[in-house]
C-alpha positions in Angstrom: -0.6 -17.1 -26.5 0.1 -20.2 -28.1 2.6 -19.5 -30.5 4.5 -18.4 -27.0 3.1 -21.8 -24.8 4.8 -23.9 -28.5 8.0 -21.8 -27.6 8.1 -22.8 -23.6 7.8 -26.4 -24.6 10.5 -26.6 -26.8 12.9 -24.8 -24.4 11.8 -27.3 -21.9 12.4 -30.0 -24.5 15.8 -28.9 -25.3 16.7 -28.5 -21.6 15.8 -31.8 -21.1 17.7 -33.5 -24.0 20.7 -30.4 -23.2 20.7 -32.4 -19.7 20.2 -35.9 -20.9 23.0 -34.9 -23.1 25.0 -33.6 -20.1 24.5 -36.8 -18.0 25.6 -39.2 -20.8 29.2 -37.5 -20.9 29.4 -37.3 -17.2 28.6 -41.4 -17.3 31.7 -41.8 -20.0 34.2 -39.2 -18.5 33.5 -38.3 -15.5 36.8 -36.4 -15.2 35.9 -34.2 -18.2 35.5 -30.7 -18.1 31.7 -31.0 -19.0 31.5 -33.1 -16.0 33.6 -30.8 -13.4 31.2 -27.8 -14.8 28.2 -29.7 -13.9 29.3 -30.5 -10.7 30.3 -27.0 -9.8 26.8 -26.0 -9.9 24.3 -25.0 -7.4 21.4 -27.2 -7.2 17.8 -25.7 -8.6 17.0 -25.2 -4.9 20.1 -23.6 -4.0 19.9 -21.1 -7.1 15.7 -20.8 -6.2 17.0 -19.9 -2.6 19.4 -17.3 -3.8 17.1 -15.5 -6.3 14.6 -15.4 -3.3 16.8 -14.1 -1.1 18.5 -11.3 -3.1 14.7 -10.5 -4.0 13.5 -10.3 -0.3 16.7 -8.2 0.0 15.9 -5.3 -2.7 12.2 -5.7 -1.3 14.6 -4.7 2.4 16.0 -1.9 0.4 13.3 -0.6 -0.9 11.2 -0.3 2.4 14.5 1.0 4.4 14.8 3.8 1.7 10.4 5.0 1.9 11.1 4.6 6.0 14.1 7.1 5.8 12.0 9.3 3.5 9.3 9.2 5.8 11.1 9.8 9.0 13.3 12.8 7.2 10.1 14.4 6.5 8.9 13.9 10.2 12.1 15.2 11.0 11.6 18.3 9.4 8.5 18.9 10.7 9.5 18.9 14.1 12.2 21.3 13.7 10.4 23.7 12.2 7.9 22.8 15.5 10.3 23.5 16.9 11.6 26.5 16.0 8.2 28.2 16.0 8.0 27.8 19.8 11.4 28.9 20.2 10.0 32.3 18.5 7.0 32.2 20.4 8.8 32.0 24.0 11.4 34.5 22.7 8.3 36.6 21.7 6.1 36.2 25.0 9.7 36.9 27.1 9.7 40.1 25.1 6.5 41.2 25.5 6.7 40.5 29.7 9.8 42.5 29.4 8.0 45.4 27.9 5.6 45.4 30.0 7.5 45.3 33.0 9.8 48.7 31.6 6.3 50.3 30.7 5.0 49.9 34.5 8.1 51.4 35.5 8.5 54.2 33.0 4.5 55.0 34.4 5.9 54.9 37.9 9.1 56.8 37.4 6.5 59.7 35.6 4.1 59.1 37.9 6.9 60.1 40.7 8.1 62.7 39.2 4.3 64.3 38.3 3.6 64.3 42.3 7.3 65.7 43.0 6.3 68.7 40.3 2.6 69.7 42.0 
């Protein structure tokens, strides 16, 4: 713990001077390349507003991709839903069907037994 809180000071420390540095050539050339760097880039907000944003963006990805898993999945279960009443009316059509040809295969025998007597 401290050895790393000693570490974070000094990088703050040499920031500092790294800008103080940065400012003093900007003040005595202001057309140097040191100074034309500087002033090409973003501000802290502007680089806290981008980091933020692509963040909230992956976060966007990442719930996009569990919603599409989740509403494949739902998907699937209502095609197979639906494909199990698709048997079932196939099946009940069939079974009215056979029981229409039996009623007339009993009256067709049923004819023909009085015709015989």
């Amino acid at each position: 713990g401290s050895v790393e809180s000693r570490m974070a000071q000094r990088i703050q420390e040499l920031e500092a001077e790294v800008a103080h540095l940065n400012d003093l050539a900007v003040k005595n050339n202001p057309n140097s390349l040191s100074a034309l760097i500087q002033a090409s880039k973003p501000s802290v907000e502007e680089s806290n507003l981008v980091k933020e944003l692509q963040s909230e963006v992956e976060s966007q990805k990442k719930r996009n991709g569990e919603l599409l898993r989740k509403h494949e999945s739902q998907l699937r279960a209502l095609r197979q839903q639906h494909e199990k009443a698709r048997i079932k009316e196939r099946e009940s059509r069939n079974s009215g069907r056979v029981k229409e040809l039996g009623k007339q295969l009993e009256d067709v025998r049923s004819h023909y037994s009085k015709k015989v007597k």
